[in-house]
C-alpha positions in Angstrom: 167.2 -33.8 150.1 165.8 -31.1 148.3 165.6 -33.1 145.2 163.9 -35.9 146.7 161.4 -33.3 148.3 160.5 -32.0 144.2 160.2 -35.4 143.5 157.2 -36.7 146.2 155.7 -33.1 145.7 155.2 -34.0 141.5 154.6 -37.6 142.4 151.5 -36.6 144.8 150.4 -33.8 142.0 150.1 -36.4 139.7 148.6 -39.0 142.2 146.1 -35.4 143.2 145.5 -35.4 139.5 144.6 -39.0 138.8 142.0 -39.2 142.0 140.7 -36.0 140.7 139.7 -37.8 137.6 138.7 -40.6 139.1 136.5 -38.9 141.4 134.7 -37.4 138.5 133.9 -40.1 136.5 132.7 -42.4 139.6 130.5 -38.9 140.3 129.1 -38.9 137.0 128.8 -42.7 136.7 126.8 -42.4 140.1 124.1 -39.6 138.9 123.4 -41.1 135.4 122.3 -44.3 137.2 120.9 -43.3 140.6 119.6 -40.0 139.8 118.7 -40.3 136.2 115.5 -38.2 136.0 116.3 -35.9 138.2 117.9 -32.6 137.1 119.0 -29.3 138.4 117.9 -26.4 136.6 120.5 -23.4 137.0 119.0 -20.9 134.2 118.5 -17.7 135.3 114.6 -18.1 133.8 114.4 -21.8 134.7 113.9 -23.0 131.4 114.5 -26.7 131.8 112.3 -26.7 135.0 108.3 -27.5 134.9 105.9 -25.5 136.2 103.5 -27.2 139.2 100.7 -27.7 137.4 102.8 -29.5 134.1 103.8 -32.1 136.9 100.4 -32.4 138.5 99.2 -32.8 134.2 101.7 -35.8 133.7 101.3 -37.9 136.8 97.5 -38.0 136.4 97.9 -39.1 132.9 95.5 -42.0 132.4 95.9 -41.8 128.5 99.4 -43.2 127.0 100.9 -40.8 124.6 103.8 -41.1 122.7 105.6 -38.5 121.3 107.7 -38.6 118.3 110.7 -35.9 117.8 111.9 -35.4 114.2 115.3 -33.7 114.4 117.5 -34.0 111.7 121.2 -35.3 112.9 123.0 -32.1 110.6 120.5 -29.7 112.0 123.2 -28.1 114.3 125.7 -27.9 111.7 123.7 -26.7 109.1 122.0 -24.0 111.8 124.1 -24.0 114.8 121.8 -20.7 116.3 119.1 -23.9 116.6 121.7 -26.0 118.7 120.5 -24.0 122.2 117.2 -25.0 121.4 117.0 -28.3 120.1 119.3 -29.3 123.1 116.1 -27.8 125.6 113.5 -29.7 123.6 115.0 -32.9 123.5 115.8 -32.2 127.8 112.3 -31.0 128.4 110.6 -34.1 126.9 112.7 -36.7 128.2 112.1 -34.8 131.8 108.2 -35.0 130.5 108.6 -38.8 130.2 110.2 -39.2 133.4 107.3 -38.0 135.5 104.8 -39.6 133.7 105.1 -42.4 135.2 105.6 -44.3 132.0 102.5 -42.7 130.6 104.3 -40.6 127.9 106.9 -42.3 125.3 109.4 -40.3 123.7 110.7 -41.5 120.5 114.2 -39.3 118.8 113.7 -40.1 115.2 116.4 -38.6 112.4 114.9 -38.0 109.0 117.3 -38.8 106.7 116.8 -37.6 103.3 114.8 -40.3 101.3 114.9 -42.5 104.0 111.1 -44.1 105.4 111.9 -41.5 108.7 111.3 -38.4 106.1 108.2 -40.1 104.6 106.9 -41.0 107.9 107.7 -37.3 108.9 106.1 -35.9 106.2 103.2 -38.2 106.6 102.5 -37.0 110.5 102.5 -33.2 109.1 106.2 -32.0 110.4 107.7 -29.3 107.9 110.5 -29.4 106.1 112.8 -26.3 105.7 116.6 -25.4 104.5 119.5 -23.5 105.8 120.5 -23.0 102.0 119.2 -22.9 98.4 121.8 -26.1 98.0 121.7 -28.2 101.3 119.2 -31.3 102.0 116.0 -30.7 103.7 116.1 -29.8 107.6 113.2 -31.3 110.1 112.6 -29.9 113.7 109.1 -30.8 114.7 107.3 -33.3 117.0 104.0 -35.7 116.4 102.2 -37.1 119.3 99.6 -39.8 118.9 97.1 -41.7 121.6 95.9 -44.5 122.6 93.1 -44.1 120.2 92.9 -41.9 116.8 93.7 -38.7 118.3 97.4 -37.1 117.0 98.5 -33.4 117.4 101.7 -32.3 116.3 104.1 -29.1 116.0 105.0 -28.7 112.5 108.0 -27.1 113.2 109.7 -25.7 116.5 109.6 -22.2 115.4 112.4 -19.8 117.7 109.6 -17.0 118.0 107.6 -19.7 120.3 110.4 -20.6 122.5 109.5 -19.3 125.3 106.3 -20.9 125.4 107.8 -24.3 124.7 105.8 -25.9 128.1 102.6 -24.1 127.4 102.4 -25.6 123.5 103.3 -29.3 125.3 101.4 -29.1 127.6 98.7 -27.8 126.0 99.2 -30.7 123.2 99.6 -32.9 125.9 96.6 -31.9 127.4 94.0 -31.8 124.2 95.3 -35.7 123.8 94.6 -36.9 127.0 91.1 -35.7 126.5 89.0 -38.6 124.8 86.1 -35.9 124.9 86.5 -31.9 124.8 84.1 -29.8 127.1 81.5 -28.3 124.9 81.4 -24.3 124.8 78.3 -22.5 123.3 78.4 -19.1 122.8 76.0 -16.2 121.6 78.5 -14.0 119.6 76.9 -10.2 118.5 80.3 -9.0 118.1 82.0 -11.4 115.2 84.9 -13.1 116.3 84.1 -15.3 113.6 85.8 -15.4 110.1 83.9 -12.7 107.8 85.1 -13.4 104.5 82.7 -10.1 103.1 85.5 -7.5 104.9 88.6 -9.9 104.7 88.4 -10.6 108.3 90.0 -13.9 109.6 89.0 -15.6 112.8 89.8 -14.0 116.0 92.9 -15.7 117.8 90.8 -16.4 121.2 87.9 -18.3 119.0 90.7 -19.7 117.1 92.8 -21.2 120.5 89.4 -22.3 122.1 88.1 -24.9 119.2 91.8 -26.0 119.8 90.8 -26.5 123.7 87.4 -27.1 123.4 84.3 -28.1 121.6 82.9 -24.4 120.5 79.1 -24.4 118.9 77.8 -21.0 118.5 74.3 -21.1 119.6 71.4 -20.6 116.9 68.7 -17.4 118.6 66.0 -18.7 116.7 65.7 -22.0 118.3 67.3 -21.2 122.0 68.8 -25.0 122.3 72.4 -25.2 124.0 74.6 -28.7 123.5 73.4 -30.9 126.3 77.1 -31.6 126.8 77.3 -27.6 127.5 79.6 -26.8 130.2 79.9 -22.8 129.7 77.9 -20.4 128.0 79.8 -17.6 126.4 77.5 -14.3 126.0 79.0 -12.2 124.0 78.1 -8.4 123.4 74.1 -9.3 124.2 71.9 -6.9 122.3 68.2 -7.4 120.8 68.0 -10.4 122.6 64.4 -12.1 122.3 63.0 -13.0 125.9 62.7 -16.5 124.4 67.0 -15.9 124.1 67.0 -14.3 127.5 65.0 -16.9 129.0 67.3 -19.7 127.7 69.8 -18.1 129.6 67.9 -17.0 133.0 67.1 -21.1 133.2 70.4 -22.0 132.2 72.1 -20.2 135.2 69.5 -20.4 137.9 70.3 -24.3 136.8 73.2 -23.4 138.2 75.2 -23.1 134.8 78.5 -21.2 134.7 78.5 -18.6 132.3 80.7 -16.1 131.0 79.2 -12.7 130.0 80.9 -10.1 128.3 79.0 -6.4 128.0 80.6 -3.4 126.6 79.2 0.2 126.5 80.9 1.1 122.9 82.0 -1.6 120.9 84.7 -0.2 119.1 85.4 -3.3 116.7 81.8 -4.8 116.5 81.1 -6.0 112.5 77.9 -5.3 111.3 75.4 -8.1 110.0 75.1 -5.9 107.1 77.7 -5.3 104.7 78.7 -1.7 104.2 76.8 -0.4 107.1 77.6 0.5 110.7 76.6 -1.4 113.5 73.0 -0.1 114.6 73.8 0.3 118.3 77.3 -0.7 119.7 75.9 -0.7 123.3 75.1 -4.0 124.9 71.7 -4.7 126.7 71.3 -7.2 129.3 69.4 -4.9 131.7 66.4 -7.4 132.2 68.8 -10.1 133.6 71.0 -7.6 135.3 68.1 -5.9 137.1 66.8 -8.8 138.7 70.8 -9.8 140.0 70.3 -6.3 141.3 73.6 -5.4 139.5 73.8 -1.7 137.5 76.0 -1.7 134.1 75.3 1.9 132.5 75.7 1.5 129.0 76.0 5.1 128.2 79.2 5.5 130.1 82.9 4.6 130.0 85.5 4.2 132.4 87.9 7.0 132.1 91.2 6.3 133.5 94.2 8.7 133.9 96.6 5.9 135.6 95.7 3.4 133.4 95.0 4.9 130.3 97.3 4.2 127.1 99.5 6.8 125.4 98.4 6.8 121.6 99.9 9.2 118.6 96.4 10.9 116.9 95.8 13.3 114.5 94.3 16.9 116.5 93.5 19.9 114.3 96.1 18.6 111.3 98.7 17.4 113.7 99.8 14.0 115.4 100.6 14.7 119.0 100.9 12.2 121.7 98.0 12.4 123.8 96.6 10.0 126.8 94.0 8.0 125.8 91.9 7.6 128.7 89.2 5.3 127.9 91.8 2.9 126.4 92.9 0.9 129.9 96.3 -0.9 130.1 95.0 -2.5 133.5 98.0 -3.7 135.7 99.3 -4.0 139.1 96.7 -3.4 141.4 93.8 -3.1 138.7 94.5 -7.4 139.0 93.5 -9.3 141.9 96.2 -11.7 142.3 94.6 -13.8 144.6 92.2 -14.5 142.1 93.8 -18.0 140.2 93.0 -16.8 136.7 94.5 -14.1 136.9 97.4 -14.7 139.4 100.3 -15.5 136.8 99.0 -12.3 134.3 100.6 -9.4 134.0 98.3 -6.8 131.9 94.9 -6.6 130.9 93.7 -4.3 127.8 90.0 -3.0 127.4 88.7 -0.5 125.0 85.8 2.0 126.3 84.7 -0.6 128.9 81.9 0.1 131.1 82.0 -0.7 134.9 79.3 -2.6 137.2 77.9 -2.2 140.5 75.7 -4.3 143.4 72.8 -2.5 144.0 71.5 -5.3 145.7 72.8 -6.2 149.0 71.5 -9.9 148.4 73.9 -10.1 145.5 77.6 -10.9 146.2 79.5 -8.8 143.8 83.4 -10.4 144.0 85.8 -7.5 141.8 88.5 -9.1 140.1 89.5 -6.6 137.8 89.2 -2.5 138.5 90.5 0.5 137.5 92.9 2.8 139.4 91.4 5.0 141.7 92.1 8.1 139.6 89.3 7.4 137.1 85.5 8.4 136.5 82.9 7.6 134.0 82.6 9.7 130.5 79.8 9.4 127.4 80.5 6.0 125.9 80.0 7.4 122.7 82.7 10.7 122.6 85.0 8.1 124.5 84.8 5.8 121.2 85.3 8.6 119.0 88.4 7.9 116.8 89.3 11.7 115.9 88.1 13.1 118.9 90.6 14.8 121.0 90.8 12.2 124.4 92.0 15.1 126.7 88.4 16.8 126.5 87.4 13.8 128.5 89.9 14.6 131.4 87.0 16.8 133.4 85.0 13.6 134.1 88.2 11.7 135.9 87.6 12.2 139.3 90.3 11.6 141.8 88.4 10.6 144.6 89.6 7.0 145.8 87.5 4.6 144.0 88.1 1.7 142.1 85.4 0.9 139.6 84.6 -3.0 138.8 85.5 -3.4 135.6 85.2 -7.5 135.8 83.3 -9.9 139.0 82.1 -13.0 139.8 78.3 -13.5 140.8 78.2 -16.1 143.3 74.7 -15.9 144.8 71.6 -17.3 144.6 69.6 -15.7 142.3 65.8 -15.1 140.7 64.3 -16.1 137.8 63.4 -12.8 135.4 60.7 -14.7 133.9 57.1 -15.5 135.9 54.9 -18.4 134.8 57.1 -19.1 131.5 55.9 -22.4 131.6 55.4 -25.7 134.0 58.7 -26.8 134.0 60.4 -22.8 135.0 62.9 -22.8 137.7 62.0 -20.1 139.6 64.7 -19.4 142.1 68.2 -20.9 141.6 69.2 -23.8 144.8 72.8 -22.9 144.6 75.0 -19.9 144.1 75.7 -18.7 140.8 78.8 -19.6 138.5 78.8 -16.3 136.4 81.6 -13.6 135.5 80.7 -10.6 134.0 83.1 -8.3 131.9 82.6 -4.9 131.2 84.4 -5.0 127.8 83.7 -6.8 124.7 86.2 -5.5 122.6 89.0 -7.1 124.7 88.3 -10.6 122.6 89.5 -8.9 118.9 93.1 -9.5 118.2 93.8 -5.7 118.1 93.4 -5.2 121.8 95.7 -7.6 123.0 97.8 -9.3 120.0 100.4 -8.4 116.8 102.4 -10.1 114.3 105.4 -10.4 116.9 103.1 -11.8 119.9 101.2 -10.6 122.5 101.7 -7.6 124.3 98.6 -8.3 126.9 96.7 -10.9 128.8 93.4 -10.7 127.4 93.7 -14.3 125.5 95.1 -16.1 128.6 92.6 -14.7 130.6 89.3 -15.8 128.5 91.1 -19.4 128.4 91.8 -19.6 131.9 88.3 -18.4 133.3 86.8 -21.3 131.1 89.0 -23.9 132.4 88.4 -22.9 135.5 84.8 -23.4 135.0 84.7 -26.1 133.8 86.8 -27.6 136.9 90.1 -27.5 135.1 93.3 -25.6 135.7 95.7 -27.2 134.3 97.5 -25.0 131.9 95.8 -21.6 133.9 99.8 -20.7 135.2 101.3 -21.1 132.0 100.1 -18.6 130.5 100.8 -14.9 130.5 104.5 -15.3 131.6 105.6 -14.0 128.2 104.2 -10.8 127.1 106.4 -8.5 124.9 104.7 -5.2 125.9 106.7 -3.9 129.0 105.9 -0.7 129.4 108.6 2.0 131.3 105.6 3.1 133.9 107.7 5.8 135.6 108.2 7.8 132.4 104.6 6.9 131.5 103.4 8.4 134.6 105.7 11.3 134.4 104.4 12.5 130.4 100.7 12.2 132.0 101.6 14.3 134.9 103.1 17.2 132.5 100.0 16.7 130.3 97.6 17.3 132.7 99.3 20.3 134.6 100.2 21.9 130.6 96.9 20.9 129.2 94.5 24.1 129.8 97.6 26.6 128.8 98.1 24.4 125.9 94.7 24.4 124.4 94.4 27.9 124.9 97.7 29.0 122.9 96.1 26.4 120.3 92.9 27.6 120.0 94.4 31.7 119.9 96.9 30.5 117.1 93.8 29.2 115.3 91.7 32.5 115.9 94.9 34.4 114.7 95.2 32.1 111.5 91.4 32.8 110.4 91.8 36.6 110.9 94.4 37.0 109.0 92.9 34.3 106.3 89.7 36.3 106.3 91.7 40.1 105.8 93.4 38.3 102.9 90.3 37.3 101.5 88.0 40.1 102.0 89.6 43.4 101.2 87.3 46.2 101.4 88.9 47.7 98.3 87.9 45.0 96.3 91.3 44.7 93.9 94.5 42.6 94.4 96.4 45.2 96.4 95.3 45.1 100.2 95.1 48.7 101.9 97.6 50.0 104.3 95.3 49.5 107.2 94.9 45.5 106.3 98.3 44.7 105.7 99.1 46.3 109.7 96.6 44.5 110.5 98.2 41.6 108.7 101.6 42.2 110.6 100.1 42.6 113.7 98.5 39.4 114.3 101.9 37.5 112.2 103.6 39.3 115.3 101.1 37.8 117.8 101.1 34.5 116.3 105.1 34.6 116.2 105.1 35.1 119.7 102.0 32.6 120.4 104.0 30.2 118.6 107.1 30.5 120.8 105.0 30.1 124.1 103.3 26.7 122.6 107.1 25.5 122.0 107.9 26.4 125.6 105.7 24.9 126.7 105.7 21.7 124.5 108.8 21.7 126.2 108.4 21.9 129.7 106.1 19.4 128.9 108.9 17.0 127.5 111.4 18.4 130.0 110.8 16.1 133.2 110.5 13.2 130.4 113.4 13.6 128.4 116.0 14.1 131.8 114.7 10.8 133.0 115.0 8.8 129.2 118.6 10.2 129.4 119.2 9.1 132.9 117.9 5.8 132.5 120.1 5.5 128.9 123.3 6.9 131.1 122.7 4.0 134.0 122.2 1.4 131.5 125.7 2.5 128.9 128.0 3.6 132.2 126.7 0.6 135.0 128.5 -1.7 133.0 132.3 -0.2 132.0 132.5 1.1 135.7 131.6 -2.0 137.2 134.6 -4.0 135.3 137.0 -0.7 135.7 136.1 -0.9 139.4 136.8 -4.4 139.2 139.6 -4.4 137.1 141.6 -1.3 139.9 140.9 -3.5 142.9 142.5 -6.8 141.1 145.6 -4.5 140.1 145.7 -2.9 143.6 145.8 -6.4 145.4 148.7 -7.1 142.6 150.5 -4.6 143.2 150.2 -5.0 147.0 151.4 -9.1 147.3 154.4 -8.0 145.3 155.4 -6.3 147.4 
């Protein structure tokens, strides 16, 4: 009986077995025909999932693309650290085609070496590369053509701009669909053009807006916009003719959306002459600004001890780490998320920016961007000051719960500057205003906001977004900005500014007494009143008594260099401690309760 019993229990294993596999292929067989474009992303940073707006992009395609992907068939053998990505390409673009509702073709195309694939390849501007000096060339790149003679393309998918795989399709995506780009003109006095005189190459926000749009810098000596103009891009206004200033008073009270950015010290401004500083860094648009009733000082900084980066510069032949104030690493609440360009951003980075205020209670004054509310205004010019030491600026930050505007829209109806220009004047705009004003100019140079490796702020996304936005557009605005490599450790940030400020009077004065010591003793060396190489008795006391001093000067600037560091250095070592234990314990915690329950159904 018993061996009957074995038998039926491996006869329905088996059986159990069979339907099991039965079960999963009719499961499969079922979703690859019913539920073919439909997908479930299970990445912890949904990487095979679309963003709202990509969707909203493909299923209002009216333009047929198609897309070509050249992918070599050997590419994962020959670099199998490419497999993880070429797999997520090829997914995303099919998923691409899928909701655009047959709008966008997707063609997977293998170059074979010397076959008409590699020439056509070739011919559509994908790159070529090798895994060694001795293997046959490798192609990962995708050309995308329309309906008409417009064809962008990615040369090759580079790993470094993986994670802004749907921004650079979309994006592409985007640009094709467009049989006409919006026209930008701008008024540049700061030079994010190329200047070939200093070596200087385009700045990357010019560089990612003629990729967007149509960009045509405006000529001052004939004050004519593009009548296809949709924004106006002021940047750094300064010496502007009224004829200049009057192009632009009509232009908004027309009801033009303009984007304005001022700046109190530009810090990176190139000068129209080579070999010589810029005249004056400051901006000037007080004749517009006066009659929006709004007040931009541009003497004055924005001093921030919150929000102020930590810098290494060179004080009295030393390179300490100092705060520097007037350099603003805005974040967290210094961003009004409910504002849609900047609600997917993460940081912001201005440079001895200014700050505005309504002094009209007819103008409506909307802040977007502010500093904290431990901040204060400083000279514009000792702020800008490369070798100057940032912590003499510290008096001016006042702690008294204000946030200074440091960007805001105008959206009110506004007057003309101008009287009896001519017959055709606008005098008094019929709508309200499109215009944004930013209090820093030196935000748009690749320093403040971009390296070799990528970007560790905002300030590129930002620009781009506040166009499209203007121009009725948002298409790509929530792509951006999700993938900034600056990630700053605020509490330990917070805790070395803290020390700073409660060590920095005791600090400067040990400094400044080990200096008085050092140019005594200097000047008894040099000036002995016997006049011969031997110093007198009463010098070289002298001499000792002041090396004493300084000895014990020198001790109390270590102590309290470290008490300084103290608070820092206990929560670096904590925070290394969590991150090198968490782990082992976790597994030897898991690893005693799986024994334990061993042990214990042995028994």
């Amino acid at each position: 009986m018993e061996f009957l019993n074995n038998i039926k229990t491996r006869i329905l294993v088996r059986l159990s077995i069979l339907f099991s596999i039965l079960v999963f292929f009719s499961i499969n067989i079922i979703i690859n025909n019913v539920f073919n474009s439909s997908r479930i992303d299970f990445t912890e940073k949904k990487l095979y999932s679309l963003s709202n707006s990509t969707i909203d992009l493909l299923k209002s395609l009216e333009e047929p693309i198609h897309i070509r992907l050249f992918v070599s068939g050997n590419l994962v053998k020959e670099v199998p650290q490419l497999s993880t990505y070429a797999n997520r390409v090829e997914t995303v673009l099919k998923t691409y085609s899928d909701i655009s509702n047959g709008k966008i073709s997707l063609e997977i195309i293998d170059p074979k070496p010397f076959s008409d694939y590699e020439d056509r390849a070739v011919g559509m501007g994908i790159n070529s590369f090798t895994a060694t000096e001795m293997s046959d060339a490798l192609y990962f790149g995708l050309a995308a053509t329309n309906s008409t003679t417009g064809q962008k393309n990615i040369p090759i998918f580079s790993p470094e701009r993986e994670t802004f795989l749907e921004y650079d399709l979309s994006s592409l995506i985007s640009e094709l669909s467009q049989i006409k780009k919006p026209v930008i003109s701008i008024i540049d006095n700061l030079g994010l053009q190329a200047d070939s005189r200093i070596g200087k190459p385009e700045q990357q926000i010019l560089k990612q807006m003629r990729e967007m749009f149509v960009v045509e810098k405006v000529n001052e000596t004939t004050n004519e916009l593009n009548k296809n103009t949709k924004v106006l891009m002021v940047v750094h206004p300064k010496f502007l003719s009224d004829d200049t200033l009057y192009m632009i008073d009509q232009w908004i009270l027309n009801g033009g959306a303009t984007l304005i950015f001022l700046d109190p010290y530009a810090e990176t401004e190139i000068s129209r002459q080579q070999g010589m500083p810029p005249m004056n860094p400051r901006s000037n648009l007080k004749k517009l600004l006066d009659t929006w009733g709004i007040k931009f000082d541009n003497e004055k900084a924005v001093l921030d001890s919150e929000f102020g980066f930590r810098i290494s510069r060179n004080l009295n032949g030393r390179d300490i780490q100092v705060t520097n104030y007037p350099w603003l690493n805005i974040r967290g609440d210094g961003l009004n998320k409910n504002e849609s360009v900047l609600s997917n951003l993460s940081t912001i980075v201005m440079t001895t920016a200014g700050s505005f205020e309504s002094i009209d209670n007819k103008t409506d004054l909307e802040p977007i961007i502010v500093s904290s509310q431990n901040s204060g205004l400083g000279d514009a010019q000792k702020a800008g000051n490369p070798e100057g030491d940032p912590r003499d600026l510290l008096p001016n930050i006042k702690k008294n719960n204000q946030n200074l505007i440091l960007a805001g829209w105008i959206k009110s109806t506004l007057n003309s500057s101008f009287k009896d220009k001519d017959k055709t004047q606008i005098l008094k705009s019929q709508n309200k205003s499109n215009i944004l004003l930013v209090s820093d100019a030196d935000m748009l140079m690749d320093r403040n906001w971009l390296t070799q490796r990528g970007a560790f702020a905002n300030n590129g996304d930002f620009v781009l977004n506040v166009i499209e936005k203007m121009i009725g557009g948002s298409a790509l605005s929530d792509l951006r900005g999700k993938s900034t490599s600056y990630r700053p450790f605020d509490k330990i940030i917070a805790l070395e500014k803290i020390a700073e400020e409660k060590f920095l009077l005791e600090e400067q004065q040990l400094a400044e007494k080990l200096k008085g010591m050092e140019d005594k003793i200097r000047s008894l060396t040099q000036n002995n009143e016997d006049d011969i190489d031997i110093l007198s008795p009463e010098t070289i006391e002298a001499i000792d008594g002041f090396k004493a001093e300084m000895m014990s000067t020198r001790s109390q600037l270590r102590s309290v260099k470290f008490d300084l560091r103290r608070d820092v250095e206990n929560l670096k070592k904590w925070v290394i401690a969590f991150n090198v234990a968490i782990l082992p314990v976790i597994f030897a915690g898991l690893a005693l309760i799986i024994s334990f329950r061993r042990k214990k159904s042995s028994y």
